[in-house]
mmCIF file of the N, C-alpha and C atoms, coordinates in Angstrom:
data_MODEL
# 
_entry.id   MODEL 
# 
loop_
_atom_site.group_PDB 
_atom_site.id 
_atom_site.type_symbol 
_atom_site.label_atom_id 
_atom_site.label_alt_id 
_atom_site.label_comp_id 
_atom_site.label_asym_id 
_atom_site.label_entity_id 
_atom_site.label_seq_id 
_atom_site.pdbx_PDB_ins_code 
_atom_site.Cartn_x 
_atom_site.Cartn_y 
_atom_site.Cartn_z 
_atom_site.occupancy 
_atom_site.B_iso_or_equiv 
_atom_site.pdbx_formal_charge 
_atom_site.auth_seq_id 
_atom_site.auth_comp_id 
_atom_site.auth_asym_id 
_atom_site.auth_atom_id 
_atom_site.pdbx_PDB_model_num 
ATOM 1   N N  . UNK A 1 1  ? -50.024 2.680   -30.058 1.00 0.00 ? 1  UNK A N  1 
ATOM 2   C CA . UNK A 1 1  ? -48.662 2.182   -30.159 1.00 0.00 ? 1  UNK A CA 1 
ATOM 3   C C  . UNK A 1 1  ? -48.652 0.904   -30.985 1.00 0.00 ? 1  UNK A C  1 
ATOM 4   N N  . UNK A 1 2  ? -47.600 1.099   -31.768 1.00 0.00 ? 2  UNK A N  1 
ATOM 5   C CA . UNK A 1 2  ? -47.892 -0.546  -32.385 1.00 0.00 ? 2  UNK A CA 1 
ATOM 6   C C  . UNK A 1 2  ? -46.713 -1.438  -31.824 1.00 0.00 ? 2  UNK A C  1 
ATOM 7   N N  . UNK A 1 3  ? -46.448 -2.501  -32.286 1.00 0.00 ? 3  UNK A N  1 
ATOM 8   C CA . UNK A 1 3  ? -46.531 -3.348  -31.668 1.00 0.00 ? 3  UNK A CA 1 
ATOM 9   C C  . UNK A 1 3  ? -44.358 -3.477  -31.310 1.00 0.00 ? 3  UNK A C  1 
ATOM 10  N N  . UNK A 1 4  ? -44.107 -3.268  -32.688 1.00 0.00 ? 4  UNK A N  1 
ATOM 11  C CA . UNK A 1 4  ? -42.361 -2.192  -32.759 1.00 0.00 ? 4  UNK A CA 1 
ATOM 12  C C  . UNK A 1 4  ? -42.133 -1.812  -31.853 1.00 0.00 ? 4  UNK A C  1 
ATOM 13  N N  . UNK A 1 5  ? -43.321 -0.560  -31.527 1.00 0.00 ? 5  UNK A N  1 
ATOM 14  C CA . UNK A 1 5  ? -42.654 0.736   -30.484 1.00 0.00 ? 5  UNK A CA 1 
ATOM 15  C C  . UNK A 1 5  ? -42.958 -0.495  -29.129 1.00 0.00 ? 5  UNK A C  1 
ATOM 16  N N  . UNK A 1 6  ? -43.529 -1.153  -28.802 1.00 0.00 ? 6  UNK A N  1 
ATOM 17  C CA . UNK A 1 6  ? -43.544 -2.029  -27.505 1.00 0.00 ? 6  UNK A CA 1 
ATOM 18  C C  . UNK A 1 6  ? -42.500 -2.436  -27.335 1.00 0.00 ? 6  UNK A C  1 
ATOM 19  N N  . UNK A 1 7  ? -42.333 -3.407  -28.423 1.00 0.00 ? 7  UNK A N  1 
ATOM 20  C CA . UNK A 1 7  ? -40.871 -4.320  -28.024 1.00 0.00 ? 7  UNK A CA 1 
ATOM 21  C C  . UNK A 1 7  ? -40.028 -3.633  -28.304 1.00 0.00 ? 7  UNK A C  1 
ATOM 22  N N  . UNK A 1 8  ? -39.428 -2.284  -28.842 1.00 0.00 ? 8  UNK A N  1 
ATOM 23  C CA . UNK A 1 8  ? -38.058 -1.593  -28.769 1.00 0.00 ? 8  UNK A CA 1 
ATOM 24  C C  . UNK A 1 8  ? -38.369 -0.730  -27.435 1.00 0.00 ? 8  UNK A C  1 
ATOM 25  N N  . UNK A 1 9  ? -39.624 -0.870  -26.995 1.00 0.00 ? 9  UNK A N  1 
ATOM 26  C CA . UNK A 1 9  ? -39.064 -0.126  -25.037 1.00 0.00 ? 9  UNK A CA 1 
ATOM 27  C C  . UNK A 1 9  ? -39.353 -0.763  -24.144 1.00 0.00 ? 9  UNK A C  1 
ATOM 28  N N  . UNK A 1 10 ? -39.240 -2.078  -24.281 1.00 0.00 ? 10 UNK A N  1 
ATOM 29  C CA . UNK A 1 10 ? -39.160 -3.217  -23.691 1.00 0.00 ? 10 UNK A CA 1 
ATOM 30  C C  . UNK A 1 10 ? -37.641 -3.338  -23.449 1.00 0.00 ? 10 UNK A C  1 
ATOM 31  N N  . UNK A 1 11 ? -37.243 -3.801  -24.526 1.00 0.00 ? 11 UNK A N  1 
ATOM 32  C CA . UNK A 1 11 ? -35.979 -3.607  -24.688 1.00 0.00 ? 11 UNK A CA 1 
ATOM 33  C C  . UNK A 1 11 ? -35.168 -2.874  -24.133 1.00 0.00 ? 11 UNK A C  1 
ATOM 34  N N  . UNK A 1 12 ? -35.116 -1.656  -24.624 1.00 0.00 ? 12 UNK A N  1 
ATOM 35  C CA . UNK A 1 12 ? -34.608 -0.333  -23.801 1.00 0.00 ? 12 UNK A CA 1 
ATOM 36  C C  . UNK A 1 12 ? -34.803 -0.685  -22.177 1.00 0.00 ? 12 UNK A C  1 
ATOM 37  N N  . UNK A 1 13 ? -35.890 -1.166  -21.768 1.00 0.00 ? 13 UNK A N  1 
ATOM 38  C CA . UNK A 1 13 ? -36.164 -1.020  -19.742 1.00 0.00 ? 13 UNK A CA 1 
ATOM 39  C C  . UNK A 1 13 ? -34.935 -2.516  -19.519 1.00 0.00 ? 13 UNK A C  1 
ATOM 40  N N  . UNK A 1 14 ? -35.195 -3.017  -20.604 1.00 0.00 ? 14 UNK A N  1 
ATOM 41  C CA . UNK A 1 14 ? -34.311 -4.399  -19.671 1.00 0.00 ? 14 UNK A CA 1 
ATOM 42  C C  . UNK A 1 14 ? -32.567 -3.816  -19.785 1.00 0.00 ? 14 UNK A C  1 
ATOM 43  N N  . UNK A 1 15 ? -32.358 -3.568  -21.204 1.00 0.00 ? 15 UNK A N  1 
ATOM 44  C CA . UNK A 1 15 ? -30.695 -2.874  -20.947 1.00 0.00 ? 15 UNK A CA 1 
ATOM 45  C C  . UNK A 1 15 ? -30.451 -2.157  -20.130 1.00 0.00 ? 15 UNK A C  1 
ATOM 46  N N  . UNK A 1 16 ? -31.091 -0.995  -20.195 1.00 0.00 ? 16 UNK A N  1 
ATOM 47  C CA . UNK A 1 16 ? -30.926 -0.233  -18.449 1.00 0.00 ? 16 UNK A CA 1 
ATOM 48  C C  . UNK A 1 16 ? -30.940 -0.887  -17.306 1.00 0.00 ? 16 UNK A C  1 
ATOM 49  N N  . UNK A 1 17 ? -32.111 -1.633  -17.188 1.00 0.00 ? 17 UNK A N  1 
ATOM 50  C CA . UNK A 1 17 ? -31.978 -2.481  -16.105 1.00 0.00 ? 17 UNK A CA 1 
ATOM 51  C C  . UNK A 1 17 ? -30.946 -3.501  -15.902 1.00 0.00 ? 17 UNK A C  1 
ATOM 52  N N  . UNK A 1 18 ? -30.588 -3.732  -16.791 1.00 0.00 ? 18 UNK A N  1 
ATOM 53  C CA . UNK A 1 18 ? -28.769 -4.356  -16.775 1.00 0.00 ? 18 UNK A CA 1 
ATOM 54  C C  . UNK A 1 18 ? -27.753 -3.625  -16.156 1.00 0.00 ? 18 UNK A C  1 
ATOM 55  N N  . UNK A 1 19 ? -27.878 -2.458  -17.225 1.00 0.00 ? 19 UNK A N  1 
ATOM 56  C CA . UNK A 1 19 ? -26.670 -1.804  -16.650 1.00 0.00 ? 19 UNK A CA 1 
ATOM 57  C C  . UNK A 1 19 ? -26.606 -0.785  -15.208 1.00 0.00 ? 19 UNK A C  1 
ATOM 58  N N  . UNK A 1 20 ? -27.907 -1.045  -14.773 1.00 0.00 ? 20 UNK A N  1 
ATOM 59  C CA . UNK A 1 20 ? -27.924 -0.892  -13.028 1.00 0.00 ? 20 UNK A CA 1 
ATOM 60  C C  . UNK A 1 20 ? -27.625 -1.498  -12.272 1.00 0.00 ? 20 UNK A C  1 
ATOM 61  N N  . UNK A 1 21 ? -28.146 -2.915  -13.023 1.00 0.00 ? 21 UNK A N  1 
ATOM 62  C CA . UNK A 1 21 ? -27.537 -3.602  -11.454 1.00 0.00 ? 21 UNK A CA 1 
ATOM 63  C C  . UNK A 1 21 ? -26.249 -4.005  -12.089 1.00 0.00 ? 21 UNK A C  1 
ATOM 64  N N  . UNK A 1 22 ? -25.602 -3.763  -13.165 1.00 0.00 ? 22 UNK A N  1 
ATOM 65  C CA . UNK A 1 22 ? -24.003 -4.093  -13.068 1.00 0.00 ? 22 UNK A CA 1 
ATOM 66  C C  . UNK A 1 22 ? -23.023 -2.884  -12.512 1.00 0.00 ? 22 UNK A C  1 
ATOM 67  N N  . UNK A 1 23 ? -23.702 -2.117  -12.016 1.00 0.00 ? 23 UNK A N  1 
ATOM 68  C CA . UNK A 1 23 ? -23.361 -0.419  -12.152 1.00 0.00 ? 23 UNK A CA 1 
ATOM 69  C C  . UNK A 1 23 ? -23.306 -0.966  -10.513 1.00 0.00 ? 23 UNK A C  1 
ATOM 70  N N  . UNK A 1 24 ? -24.336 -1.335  -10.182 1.00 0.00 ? 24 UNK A N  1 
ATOM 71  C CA . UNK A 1 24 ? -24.399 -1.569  -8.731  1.00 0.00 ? 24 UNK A CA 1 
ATOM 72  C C  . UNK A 1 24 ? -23.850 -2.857  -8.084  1.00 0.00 ? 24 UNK A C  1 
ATOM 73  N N  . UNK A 1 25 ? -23.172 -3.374  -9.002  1.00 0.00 ? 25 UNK A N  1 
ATOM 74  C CA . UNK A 1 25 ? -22.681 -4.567  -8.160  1.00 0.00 ? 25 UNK A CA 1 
ATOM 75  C C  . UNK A 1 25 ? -20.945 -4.633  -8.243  1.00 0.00 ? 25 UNK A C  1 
ATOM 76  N N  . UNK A 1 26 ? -20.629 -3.485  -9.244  1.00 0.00 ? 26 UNK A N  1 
ATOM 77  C CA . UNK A 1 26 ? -19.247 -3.116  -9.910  1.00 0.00 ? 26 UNK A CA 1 
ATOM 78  C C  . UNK A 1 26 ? -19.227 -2.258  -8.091  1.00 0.00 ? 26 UNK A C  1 
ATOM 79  N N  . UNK A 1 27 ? -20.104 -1.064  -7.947  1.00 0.00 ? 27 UNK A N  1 
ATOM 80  C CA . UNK A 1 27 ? -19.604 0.075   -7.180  1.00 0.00 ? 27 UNK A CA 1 
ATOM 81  C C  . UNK A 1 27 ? -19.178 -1.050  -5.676  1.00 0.00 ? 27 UNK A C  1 
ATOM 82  N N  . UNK A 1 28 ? -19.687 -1.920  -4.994  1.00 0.00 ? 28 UNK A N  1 
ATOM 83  C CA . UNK A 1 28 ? -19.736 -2.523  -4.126  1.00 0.00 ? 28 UNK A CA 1 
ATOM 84  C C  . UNK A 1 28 ? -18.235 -3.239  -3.972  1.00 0.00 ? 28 UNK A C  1 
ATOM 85  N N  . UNK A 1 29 ? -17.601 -3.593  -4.692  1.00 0.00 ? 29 UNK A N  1 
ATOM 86  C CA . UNK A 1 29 ? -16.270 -4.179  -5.143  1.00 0.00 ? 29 UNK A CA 1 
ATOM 87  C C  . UNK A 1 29 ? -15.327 -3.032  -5.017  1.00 0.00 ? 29 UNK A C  1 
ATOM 88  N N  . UNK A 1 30 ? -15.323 -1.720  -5.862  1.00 0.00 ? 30 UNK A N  1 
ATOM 89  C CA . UNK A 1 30 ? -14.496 -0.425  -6.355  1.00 0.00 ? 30 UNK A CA 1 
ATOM 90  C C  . UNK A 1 30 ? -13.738 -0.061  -4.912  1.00 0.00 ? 30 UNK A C  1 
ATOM 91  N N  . UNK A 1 31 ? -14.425 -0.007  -3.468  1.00 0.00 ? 31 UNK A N  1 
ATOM 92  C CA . UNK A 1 31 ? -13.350 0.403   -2.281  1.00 0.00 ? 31 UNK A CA 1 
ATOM 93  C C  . UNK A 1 31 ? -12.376 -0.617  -2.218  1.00 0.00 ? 31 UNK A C  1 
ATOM 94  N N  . UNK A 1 32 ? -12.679 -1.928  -2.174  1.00 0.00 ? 32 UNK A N  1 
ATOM 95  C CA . UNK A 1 32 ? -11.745 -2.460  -1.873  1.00 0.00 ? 32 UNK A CA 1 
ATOM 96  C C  . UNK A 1 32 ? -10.328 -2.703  -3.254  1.00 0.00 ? 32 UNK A C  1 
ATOM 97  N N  . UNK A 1 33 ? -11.132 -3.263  -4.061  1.00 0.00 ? 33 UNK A N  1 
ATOM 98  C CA . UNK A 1 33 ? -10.501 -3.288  -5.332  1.00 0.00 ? 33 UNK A CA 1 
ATOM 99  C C  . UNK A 1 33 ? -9.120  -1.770  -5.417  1.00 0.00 ? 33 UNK A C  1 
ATOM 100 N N  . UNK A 1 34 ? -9.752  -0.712  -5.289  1.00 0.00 ? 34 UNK A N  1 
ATOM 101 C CA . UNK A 1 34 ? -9.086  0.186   -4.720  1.00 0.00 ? 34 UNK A CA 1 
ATOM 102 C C  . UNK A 1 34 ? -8.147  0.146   -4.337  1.00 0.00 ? 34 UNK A C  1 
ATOM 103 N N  . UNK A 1 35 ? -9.001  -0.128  -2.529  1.00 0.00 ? 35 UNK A N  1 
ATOM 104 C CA . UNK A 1 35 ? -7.287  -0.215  -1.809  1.00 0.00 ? 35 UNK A CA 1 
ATOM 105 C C  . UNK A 1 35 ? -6.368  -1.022  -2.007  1.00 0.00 ? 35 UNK A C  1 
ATOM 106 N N  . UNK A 1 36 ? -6.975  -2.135  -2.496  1.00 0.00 ? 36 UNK A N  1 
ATOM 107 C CA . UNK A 1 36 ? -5.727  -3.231  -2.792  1.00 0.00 ? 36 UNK A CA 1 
ATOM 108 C C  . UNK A 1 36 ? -4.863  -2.475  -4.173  1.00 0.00 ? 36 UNK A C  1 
ATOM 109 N N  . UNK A 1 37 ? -4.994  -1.836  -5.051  1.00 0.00 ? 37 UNK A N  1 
ATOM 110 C CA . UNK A 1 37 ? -4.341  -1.532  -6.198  1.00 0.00 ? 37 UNK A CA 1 
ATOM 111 C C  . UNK A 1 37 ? -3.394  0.031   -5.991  1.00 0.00 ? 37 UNK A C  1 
ATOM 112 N N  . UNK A 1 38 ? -3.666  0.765   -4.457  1.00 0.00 ? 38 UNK A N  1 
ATOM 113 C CA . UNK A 1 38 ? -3.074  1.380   -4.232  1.00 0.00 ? 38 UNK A CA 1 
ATOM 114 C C  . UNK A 1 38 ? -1.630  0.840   -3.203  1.00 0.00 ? 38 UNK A C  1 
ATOM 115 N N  . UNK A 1 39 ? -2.005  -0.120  -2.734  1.00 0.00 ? 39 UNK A N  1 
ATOM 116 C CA . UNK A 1 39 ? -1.146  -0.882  -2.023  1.00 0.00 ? 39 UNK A CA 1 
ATOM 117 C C  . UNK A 1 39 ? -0.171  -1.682  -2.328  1.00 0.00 ? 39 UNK A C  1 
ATOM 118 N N  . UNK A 1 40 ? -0.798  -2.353  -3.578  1.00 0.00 ? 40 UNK A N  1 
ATOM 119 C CA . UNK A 1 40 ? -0.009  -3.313  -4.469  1.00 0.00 ? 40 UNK A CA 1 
ATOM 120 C C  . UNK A 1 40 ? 1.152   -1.725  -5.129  1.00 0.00 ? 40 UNK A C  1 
ATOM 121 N N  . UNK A 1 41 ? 0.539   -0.947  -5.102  1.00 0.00 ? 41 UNK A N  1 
ATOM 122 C CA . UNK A 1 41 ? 1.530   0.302   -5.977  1.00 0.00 ? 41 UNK A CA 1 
ATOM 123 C C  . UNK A 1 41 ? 2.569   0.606   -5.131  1.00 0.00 ? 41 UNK A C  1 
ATOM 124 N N  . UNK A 1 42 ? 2.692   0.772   -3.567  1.00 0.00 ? 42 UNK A N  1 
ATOM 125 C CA . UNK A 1 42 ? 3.777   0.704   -2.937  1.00 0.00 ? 42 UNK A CA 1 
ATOM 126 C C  . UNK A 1 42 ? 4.973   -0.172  -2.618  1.00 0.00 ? 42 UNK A C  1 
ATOM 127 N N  . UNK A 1 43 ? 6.361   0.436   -2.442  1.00 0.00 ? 43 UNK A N  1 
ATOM 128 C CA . UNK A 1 43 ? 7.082   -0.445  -2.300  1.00 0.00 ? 43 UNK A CA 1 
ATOM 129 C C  . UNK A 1 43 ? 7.050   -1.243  -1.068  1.00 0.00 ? 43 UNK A C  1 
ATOM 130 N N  . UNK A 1 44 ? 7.742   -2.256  -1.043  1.00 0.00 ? 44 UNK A N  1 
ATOM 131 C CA . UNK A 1 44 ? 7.686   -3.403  0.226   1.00 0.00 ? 44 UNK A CA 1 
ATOM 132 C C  . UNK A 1 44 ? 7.775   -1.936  1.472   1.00 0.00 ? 44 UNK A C  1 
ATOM 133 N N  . UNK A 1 45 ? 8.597   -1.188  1.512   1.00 0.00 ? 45 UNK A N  1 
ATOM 134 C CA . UNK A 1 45 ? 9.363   -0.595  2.422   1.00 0.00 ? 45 UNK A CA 1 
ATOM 135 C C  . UNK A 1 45 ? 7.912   0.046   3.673   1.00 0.00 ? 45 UNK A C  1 
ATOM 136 N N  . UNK A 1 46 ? 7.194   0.654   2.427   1.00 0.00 ? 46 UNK A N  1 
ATOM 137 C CA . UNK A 1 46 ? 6.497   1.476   2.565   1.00 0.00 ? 46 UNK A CA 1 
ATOM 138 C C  . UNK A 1 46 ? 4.786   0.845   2.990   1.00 0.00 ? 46 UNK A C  1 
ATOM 139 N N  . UNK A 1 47 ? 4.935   -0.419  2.714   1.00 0.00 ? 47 UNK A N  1 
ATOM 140 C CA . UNK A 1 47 ? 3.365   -0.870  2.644   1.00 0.00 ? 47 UNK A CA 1 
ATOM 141 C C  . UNK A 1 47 ? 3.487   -1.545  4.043   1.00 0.00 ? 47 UNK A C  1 
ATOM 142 N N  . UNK A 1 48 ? 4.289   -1.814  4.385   1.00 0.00 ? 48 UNK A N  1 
ATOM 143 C CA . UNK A 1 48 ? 4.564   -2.621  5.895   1.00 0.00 ? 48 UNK A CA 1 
ATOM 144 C C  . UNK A 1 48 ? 3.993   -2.046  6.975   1.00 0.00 ? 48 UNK A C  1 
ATOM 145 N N  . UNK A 1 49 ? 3.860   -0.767  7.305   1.00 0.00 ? 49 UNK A N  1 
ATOM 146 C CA . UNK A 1 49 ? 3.100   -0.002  8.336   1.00 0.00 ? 49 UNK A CA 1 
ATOM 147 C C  . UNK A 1 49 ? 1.815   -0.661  8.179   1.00 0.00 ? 49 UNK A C  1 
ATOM 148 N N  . UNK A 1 50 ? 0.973   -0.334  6.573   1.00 0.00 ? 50 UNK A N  1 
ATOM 149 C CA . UNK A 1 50 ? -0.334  -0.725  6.520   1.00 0.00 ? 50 UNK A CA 1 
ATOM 150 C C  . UNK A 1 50 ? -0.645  -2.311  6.951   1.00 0.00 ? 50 UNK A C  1 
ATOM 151 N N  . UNK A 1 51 ? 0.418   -3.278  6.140   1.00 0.00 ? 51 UNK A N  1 
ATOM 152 C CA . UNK A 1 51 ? 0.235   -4.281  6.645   1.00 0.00 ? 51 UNK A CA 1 
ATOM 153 C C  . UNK A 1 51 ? 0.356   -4.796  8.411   1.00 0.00 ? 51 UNK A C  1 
ATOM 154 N N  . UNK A 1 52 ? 1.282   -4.175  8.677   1.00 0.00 ? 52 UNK A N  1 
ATOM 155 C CA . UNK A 1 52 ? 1.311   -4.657  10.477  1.00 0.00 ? 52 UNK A CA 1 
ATOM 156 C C  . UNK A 1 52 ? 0.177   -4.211  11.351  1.00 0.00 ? 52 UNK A C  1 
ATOM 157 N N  . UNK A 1 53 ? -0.878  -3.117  10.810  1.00 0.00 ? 53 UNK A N  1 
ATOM 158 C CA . UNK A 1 53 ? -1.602  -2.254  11.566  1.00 0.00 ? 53 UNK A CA 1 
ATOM 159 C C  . UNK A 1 53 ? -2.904  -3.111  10.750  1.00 0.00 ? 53 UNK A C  1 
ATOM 160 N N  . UNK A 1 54 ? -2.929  -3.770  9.760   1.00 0.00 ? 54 UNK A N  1 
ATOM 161 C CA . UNK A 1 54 ? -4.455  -5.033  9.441   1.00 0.00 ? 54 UNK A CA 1 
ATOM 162 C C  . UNK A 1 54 ? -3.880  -6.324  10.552  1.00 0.00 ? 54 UNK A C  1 
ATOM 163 N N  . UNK A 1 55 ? -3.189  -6.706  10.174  1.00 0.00 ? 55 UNK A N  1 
ATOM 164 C CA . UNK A 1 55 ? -2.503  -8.042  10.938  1.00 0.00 ? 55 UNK A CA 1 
ATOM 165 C C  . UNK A 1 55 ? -2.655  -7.871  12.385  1.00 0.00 ? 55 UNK A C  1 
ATOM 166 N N  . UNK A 1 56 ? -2.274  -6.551  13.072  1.00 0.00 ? 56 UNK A N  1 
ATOM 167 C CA . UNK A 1 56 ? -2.512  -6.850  14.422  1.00 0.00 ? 56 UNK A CA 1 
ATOM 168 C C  . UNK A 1 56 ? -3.870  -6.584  14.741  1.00 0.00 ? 56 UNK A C  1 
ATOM 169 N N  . UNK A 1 57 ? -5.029  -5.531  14.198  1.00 0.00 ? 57 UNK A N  1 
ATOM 170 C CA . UNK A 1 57 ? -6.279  -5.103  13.788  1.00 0.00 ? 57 UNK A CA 1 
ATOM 171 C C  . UNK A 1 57 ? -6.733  -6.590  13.976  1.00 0.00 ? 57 UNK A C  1 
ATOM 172 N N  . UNK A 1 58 ? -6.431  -7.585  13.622  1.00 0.00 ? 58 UNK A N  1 
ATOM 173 C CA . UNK A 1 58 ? -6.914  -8.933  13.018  1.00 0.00 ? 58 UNK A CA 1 
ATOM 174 C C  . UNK A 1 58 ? -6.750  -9.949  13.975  1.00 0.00 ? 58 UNK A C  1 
ATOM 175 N N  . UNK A 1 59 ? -5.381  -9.314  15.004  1.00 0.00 ? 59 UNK A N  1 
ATOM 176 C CA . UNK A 1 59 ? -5.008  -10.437 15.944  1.00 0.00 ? 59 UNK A CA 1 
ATOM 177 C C  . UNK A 1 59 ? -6.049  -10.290 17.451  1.00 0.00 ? 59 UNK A C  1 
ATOM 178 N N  . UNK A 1 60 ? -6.657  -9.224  17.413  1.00 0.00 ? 60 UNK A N  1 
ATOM 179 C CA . UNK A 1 60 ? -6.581  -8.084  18.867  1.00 0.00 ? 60 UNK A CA 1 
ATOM 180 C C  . UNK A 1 60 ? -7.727  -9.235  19.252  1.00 0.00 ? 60 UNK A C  1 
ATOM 181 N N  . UNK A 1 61 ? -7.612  -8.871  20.486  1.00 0.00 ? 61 UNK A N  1 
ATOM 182 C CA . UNK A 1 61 ? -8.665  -10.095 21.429  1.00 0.00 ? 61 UNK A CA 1 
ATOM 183 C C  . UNK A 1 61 ? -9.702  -9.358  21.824  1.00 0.00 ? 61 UNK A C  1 
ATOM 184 N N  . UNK A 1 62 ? -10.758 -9.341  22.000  1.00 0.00 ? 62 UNK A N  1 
ATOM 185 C CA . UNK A 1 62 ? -11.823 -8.054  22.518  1.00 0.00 ? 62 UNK A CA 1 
ATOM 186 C C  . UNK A 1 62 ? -11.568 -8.152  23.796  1.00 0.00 ? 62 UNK A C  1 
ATOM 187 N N  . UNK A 1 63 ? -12.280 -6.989  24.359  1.00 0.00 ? 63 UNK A N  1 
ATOM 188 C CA . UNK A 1 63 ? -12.252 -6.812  26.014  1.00 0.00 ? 63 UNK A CA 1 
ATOM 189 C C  . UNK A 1 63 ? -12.836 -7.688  27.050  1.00 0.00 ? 63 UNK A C  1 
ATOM 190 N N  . UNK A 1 64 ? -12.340 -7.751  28.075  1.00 0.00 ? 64 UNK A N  1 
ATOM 191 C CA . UNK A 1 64 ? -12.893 -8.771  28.797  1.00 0.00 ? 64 UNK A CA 1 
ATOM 192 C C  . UNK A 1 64 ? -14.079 -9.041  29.024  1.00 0.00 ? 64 UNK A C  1 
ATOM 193 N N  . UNK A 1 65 ? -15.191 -7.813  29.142  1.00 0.00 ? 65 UNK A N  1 
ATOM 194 C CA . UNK A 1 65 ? -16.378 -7.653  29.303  1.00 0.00 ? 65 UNK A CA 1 
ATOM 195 C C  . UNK A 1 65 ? -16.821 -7.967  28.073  1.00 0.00 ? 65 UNK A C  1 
ATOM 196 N N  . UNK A 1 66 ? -16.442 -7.812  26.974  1.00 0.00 ? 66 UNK A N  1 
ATOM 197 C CA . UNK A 1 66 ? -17.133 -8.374  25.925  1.00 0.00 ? 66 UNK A CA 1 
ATOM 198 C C  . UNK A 1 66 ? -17.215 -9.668  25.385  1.00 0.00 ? 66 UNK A C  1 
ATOM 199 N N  . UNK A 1 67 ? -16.070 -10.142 25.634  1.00 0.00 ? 67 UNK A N  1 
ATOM 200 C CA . UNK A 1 67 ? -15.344 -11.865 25.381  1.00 0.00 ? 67 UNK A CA 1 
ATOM 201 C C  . UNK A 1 67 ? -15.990 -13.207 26.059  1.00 0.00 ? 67 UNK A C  1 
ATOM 202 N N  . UNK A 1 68 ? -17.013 -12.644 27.074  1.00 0.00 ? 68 UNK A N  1 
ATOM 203 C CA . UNK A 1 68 ? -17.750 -13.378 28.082  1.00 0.00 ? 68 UNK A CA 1 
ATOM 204 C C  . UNK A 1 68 ? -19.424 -13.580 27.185  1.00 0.00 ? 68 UNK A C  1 
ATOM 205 N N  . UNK A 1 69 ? -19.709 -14.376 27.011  1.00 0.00 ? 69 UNK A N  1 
ATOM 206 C CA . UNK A 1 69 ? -21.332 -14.032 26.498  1.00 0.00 ? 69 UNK A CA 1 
ATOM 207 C C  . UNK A 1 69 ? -22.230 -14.776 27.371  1.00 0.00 ? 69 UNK A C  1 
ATOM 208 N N  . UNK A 1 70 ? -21.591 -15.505 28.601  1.00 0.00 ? 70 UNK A N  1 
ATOM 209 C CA . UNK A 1 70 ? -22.503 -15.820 29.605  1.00 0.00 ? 70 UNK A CA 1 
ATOM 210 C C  . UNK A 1 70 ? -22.684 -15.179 30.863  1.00 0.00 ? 70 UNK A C  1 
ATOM 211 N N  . UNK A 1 71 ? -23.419 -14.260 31.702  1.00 0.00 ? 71 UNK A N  1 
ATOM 212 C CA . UNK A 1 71 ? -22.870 -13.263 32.793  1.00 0.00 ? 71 UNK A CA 1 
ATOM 213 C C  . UNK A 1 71 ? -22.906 -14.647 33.924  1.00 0.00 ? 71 UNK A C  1 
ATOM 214 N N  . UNK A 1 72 ? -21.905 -14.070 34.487  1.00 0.00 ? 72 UNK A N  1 
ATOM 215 C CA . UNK A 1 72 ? -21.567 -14.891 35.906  1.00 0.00 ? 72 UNK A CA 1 
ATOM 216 C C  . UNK A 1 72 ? -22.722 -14.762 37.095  1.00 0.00 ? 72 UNK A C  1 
ATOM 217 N N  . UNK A 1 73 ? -22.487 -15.901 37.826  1.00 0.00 ? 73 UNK A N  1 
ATOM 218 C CA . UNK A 1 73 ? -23.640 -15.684 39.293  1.00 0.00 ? 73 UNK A CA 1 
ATOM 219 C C  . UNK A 1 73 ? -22.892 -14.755 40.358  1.00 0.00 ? 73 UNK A C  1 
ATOM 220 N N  . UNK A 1 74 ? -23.479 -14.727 41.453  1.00 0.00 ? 74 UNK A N  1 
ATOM 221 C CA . UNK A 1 74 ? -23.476 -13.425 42.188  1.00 0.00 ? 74 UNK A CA 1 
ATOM 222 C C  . UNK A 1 74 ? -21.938 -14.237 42.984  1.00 0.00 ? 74 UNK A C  1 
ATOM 223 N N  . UNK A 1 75 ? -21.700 -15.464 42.873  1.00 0.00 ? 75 UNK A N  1 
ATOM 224 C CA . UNK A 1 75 ? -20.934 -16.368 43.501  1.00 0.00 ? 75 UNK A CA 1 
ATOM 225 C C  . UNK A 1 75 ? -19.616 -16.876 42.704  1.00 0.00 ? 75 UNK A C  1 
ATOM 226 N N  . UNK A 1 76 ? -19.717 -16.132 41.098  1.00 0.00 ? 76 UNK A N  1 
ATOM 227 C CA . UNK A 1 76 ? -18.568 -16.486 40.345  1.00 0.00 ? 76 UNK A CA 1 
ATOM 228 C C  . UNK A 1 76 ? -18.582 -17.549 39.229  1.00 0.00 ? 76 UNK A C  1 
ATOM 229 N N  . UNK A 1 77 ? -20.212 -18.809 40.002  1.00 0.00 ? 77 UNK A N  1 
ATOM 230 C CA . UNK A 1 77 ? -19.775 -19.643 39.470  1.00 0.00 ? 77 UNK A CA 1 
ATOM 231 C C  . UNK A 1 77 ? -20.974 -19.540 37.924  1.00 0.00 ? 77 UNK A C  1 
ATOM 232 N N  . UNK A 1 78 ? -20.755 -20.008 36.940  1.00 0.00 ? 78 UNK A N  1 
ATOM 233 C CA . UNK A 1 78 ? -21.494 -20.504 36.071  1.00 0.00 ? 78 UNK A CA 1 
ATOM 234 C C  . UNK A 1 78 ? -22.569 -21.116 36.101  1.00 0.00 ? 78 UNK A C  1 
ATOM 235 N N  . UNK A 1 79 ? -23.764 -20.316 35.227  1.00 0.00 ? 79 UNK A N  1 
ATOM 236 C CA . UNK A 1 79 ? -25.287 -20.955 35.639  1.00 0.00 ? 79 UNK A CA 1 
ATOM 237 C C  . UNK A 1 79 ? -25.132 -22.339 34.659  1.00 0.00 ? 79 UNK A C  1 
ATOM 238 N N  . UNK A 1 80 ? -25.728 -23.248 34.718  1.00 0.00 ? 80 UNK A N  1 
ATOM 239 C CA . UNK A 1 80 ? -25.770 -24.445 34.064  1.00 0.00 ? 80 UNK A CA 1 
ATOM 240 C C  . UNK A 1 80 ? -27.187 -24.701 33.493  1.00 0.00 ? 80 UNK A C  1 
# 
């Protein structure tokens, strides 16, 4: 090989290798990017369901059993 054919597939591995990880950092963005551009496409009337159902999604309090991250003593009270 001389020394040409090296550095033109040198070359070649790094552009590809560009356009992978821009390939892969574009696809990671594309769902959301997405939904927002299908949403932005609806009228006020119509996008309000979606919006009230993120907003309350967003408000919700978890369950009681989960909301606790210290377990109680056999007596109620808090270990210290």
């Amino acid at each position: 090989m001389t020394s040409t054919t090296i550095i033109a597939l040198i070359v070649a591995v790094v552009v590809v290798l560009i356009g992978l990880v821009v390939a892969r950092s574009r696809r990671s963005n594309d769902g959301v990017d997405s939904f927002r551009r299908q949403i932005d496409a609806l009228s006020p009337e119509a996008r309000r369901p979606v919006i009230d159902q993120v907003q309350s999604a967003a408000g919700r309090q978890p369950p009681e059993d989960e909301a606790d991250d210290e377990p109680d003593d056999e007596d109620g009270a808090r270990g210290t």
